[in-house]
C-alpha positions as CSV (number, residue, x, y, z in Angstrom):
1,X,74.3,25.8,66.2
2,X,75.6,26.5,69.4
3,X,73.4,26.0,72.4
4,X,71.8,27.8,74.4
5,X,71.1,30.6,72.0
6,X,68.9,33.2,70.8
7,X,68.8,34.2,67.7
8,X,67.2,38.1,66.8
9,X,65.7,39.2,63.3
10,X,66.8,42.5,62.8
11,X,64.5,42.9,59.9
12,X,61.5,42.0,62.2
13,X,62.1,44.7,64.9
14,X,62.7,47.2,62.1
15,X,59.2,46.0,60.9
16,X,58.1,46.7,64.7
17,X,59.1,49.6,64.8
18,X,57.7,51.3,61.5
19,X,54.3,49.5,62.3
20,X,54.4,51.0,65.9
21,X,55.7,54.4,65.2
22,X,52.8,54.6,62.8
23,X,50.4,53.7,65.3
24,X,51.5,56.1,67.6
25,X,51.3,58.8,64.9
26,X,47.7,58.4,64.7
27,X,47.5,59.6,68.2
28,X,50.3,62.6,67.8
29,X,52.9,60.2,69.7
30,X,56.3,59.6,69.5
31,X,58.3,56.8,71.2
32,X,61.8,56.6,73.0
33,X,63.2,53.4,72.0
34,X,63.5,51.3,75.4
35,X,66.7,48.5,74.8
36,X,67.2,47.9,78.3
37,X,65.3,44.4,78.0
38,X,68.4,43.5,75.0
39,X,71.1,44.6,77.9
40,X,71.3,47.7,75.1
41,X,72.2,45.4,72.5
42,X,73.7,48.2,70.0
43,X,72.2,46.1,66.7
44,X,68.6,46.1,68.2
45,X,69.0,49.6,68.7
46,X,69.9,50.6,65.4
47,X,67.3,48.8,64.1
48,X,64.9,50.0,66.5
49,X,65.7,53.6,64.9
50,X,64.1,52.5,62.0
51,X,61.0,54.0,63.6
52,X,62.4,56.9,64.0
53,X,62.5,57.5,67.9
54,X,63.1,60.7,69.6
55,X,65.7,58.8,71.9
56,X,67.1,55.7,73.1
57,X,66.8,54.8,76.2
58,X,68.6,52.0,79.2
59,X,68.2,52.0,82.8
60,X,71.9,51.2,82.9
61,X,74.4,53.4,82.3
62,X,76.7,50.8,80.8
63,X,74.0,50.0,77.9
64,X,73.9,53.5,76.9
65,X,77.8,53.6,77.5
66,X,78.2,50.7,75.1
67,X,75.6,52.7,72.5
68,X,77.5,55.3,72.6
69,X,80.7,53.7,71.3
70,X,78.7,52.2,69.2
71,X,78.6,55.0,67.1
72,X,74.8,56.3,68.1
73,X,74.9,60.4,68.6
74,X,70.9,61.0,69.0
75,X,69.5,62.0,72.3
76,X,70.0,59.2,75.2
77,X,67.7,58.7,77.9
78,X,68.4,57.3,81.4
79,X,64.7,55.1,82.5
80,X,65.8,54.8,86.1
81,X,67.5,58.2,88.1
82,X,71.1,57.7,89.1
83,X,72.9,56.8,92.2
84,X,74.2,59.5,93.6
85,X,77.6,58.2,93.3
86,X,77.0,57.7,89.5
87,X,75.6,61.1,88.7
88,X,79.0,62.5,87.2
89,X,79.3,59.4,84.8
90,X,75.4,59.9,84.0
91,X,75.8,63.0,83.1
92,X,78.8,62.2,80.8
93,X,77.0,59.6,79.1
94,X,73.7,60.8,79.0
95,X,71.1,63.6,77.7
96,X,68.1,63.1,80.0
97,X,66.9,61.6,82.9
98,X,64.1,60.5,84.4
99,X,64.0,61.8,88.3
100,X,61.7,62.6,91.0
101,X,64.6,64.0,94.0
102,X,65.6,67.1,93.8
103,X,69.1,66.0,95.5
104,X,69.5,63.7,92.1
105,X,68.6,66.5,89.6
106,X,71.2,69.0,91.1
107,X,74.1,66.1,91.3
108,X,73.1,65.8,87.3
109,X,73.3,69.6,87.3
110,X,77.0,70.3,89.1
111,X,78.4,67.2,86.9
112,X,76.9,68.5,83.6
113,X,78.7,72.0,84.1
114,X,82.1,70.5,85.3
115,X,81.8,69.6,81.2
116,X,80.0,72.3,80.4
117,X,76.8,70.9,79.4
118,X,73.0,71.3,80.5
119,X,71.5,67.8,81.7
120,X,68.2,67.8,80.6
121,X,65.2,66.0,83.7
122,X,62.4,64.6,83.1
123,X,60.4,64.6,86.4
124,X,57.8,61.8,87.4
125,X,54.5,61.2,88.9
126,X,53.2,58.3,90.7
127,X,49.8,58.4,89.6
128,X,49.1,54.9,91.6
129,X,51.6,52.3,90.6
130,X,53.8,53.0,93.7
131,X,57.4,53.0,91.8
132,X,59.3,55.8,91.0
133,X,57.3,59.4,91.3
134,X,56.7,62.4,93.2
135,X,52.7,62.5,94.5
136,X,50.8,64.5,92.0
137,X,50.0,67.6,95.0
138,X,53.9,67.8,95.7
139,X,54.6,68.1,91.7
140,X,54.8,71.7,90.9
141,X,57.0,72.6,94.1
142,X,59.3,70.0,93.3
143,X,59.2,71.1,89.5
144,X,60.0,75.0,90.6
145,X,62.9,73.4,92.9
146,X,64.4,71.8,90.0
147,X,63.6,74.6,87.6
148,X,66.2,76.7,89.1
149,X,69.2,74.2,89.8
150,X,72.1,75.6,87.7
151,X,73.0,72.8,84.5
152,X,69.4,71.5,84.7
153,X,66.6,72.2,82.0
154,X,63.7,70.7,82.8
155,X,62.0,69.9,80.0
156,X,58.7,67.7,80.8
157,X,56.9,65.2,83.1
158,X,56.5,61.5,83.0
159,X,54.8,58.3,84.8
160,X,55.1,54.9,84.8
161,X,52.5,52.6,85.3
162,X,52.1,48.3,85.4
163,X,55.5,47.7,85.7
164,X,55.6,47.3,90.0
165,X,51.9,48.1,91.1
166,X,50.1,46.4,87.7
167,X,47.9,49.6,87.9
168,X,46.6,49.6,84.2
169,X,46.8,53.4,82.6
170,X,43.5,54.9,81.3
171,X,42.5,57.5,79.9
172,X,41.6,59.5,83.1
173,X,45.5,58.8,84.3
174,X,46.2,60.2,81.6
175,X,44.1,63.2,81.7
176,X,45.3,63.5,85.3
177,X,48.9,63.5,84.2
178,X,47.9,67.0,82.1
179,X,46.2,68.3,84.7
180,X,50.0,67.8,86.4
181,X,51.4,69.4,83.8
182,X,49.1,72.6,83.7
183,X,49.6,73.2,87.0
184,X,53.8,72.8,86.5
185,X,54.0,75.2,83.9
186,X,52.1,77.9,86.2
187,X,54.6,77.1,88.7
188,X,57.7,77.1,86.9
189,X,56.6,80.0,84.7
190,X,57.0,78.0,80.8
191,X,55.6,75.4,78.7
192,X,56.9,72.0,79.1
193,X,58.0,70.6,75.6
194,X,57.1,66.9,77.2
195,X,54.3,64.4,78.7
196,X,55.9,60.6,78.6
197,X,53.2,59.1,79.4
198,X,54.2,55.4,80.0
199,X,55.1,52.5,78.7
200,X,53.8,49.3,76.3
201,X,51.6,49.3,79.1
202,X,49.4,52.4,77.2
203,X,49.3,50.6,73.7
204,X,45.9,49.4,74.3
205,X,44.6,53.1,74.9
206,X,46.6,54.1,71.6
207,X,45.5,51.2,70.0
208,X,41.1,51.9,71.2
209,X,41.9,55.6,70.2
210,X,41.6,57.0,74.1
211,X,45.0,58.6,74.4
212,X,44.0,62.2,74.8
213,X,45.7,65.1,73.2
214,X,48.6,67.0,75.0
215,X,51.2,63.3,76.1
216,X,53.9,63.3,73.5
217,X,55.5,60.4,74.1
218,X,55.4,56.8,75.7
219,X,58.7,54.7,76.6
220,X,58.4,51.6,74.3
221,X,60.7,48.8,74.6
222,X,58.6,45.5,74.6
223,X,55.7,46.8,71.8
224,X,58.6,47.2,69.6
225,X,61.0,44.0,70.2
226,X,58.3,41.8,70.9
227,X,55.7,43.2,69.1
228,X,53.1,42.9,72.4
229,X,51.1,45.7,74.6
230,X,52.3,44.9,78.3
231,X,48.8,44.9,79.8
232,X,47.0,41.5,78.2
233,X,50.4,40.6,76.1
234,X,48.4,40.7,72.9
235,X,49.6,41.2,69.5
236,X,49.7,44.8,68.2
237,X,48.5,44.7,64.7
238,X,50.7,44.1,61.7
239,X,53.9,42.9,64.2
240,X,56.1,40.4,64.5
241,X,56.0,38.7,68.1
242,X,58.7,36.4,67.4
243,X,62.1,38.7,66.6
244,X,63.6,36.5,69.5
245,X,64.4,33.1,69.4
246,X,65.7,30.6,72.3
247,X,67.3,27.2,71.1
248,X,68.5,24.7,73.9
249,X,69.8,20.7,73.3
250,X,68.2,18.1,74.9
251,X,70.9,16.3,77.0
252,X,68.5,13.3,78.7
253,X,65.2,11.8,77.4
254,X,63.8,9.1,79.6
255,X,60.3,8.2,80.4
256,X,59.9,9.1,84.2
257,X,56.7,9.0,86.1
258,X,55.1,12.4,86.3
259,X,55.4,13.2,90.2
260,X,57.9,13.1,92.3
261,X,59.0,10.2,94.8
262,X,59.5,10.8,98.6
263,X,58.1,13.7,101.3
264,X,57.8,17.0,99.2
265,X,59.6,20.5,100.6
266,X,60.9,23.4,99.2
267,X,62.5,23.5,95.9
268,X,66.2,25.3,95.2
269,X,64.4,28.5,95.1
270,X,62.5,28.1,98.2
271,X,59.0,27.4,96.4
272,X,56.9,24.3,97.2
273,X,56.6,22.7,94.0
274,X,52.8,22.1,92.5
275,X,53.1,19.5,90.2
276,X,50.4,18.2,88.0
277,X,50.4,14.4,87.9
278,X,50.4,13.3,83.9
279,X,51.7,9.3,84.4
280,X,54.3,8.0,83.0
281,X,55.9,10.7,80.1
282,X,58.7,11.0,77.9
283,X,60.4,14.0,79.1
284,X,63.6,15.7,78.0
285,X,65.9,18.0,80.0
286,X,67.6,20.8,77.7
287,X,71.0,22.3,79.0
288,X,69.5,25.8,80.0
289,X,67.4,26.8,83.5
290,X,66.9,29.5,85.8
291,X,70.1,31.5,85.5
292,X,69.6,31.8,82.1
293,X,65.6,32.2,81.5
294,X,62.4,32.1,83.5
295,X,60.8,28.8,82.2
296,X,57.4,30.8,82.5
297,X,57.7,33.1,79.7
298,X,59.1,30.4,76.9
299,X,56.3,29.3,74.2
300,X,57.4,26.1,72.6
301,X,57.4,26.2,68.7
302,X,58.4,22.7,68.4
303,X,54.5,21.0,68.2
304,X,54.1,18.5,71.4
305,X,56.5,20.1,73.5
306,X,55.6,21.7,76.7
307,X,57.6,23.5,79.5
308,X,57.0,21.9,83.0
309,X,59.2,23.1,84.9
310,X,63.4,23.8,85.6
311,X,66.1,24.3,88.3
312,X,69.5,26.5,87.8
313,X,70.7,24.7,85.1
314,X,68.2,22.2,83.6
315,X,64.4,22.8,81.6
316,X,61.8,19.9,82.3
317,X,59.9,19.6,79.3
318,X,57.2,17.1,78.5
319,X,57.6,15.8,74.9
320,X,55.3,12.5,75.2
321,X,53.5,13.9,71.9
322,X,56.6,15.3,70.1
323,X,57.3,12.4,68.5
324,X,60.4,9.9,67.3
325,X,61.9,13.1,65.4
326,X,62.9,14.4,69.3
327,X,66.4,12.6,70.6
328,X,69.0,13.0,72.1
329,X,70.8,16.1,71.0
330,X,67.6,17.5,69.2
331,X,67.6,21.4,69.6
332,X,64.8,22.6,71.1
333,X,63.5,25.9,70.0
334,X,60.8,28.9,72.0
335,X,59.4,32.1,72.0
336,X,60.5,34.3,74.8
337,X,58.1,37.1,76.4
338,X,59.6,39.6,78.4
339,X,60.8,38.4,81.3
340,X,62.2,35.6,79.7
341,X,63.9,37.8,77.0
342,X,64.9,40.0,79.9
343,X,67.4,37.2,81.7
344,X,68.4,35.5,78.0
345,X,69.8,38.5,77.0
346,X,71.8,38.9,80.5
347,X,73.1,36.0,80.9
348,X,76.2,35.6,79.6
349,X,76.0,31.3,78.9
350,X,73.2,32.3,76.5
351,X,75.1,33.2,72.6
352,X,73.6,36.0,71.0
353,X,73.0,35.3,67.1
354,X,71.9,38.4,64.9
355,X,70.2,37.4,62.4
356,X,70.6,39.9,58.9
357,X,68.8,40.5,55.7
């Protein structure tokens, strides 16, 4: 095996994706597929289809780009509104996006009829997590604006919630997010065909039942790859959390005291280390850090191994109850969560191994 690596079971996300896709039915909910968190890895799309999505969606035009040559013609979905000096390409690429200027929509608008096409927007609230939205008063003037910008259809509402504020979605954001809608459809003047009402942040509401009637759709990327709700990380029922893999070689193993020698500063990354003092341990560093991963989201599988700590290039791990079976050369294998899956699949030192049925 070549190392570092991740490995990804196909037939796992597949299995997330049916299992979510039937949760979600319960509530009448759909999902757009999210890959951005694979850099749009094309195989993890297709089988994300397996739960039959309305879209797939990227925040990077290149993912979808890359989808697209893939072979995939369903509806694409852009998470995060173009630059302006990207709106011709989005539009090219692209079915829908999600936006909250007006200036953005009618860019999408002038580029879609220059091929003529419609571009289809989705606009969003900030209902508290202080990212991407228009404030919930302002909504249905911005929605008429946008209504009536030639090569735009604007064809729902959306919000986004945990992802820079941690605000948690409940069921009165959501009901609040209707009362948006109602308001936009007087405005405007017709019925908006959807409510995306967040992310894998809102499992646990579809999960408890409290998802009210009238949101169509939620933006899943990490319920269905990792098999997790994005509020307290657990396990949705029936899933698979470990579709991803990370294997790294140990390239030192000596038994070093725990803390560090000399008058302490700041670390590579500017951080004052807190280090927990252990004694004297067998630890191993594994050719993979920072650049690749971030050390906090990696769950040893390996029993005795645990993660404390790693620079740009090197993961400290303690392995004092591993065992004689760990040496020299030993791979090393963890569970990512998101964030760690996130900079594994961008960085380009890290192999990408698909594993098949």
């Amino acid at each position: 095996m070549k190392c570092p690596s991740i490995s990804i079971d196909i037939e796992k996300i597949r299995h997330n994706a049916v299992t979510v896709s039937r949760l979600l039915a319960s509530s009448g909910l759909r999902f757009v597929a999210v890959n951005k968190a694979t850099s749009g890895h094309p195989e993890v799309a297709r089988a994300m289809l397996a739960g039959n999505p309305l879209a797939v969606a990227d925040s990077r035009i290149e993912n979808l780009r890359r989808l697209r040559e893939s072979g995939y013609r369903g509806e694409t979905v852009l998470l995060r509104a173009p630059s302006p000096s990207r709106c011709k390409e989005a539009a090219e690429v692209t079915d829908t996006s999600l936006v909250s200027e007006v200036s953005i929509a009618r860019a999408l608008g002038d580029a879609a009829r220059s091929r003529g096409k419609t571009h289809n927007v989705v606009l969003m609230v900030d209902l508290g997590d202080r990212r991407e939205g228009v404030l919930p008063e302002e909504v249905p003037e911005v929605a008429k604006a946008m209504s009536s910008l030639p090569g735009v259809r604007l064809i729902g509402i959306g919000t986004n919630l945990a992802c820079y504020g941690g605000v948690i979605p409940t069921r009165d954001k959501m009901e609040a997010l209707l009362e948006v809608k109602e308001r936009v459809e007087k405005a405007v003047g017709f019925a908006l065909e959807r409510v995306s009402g967040g992310n894998s942040a809102n499992m646990p509401l579809v999960m408890r039942g409290e998802m009210p009637r009238g949101v169509t759709e939620l933006r899943l990327g990490e319920s269905v790859i990792l098999g997790t709700e994005a509020v307290e990380r657990t396990l949705i029922p029936g899933c698979h959390k470990d579709a991803f893999t990370v294997h790294a070689e140990i390239i030192e193993l000596i038994r070093k005291p725990s803390m560090p020698s000399g008058k302490i500063g700041q670390d590579a990354f500017g951080a004052v280390p807190l280090i927990v003092d252990r004694g004297v341990r067998r630890r191993a560093i594994l050719a993979i850090g920072r650049q690749d991963v971030d050390p906090d989201g990696l769950s040893p599988v390996d029993e005795g191994v645990i993660v404390i700590g790693a620079s740009s290039d090197h993961l400290i791990c303690d392995v004092e109850d591993a065992g004689d079976r760990v040496k020299v050369g030993s791979v090393l294998s963890f569970i990512p969560n998101y964030s760690a899956l996130l900079r594994l699949m961008t960085s380009p030192y890290v192999e990408k191994v698909v594993k098949k049925p």
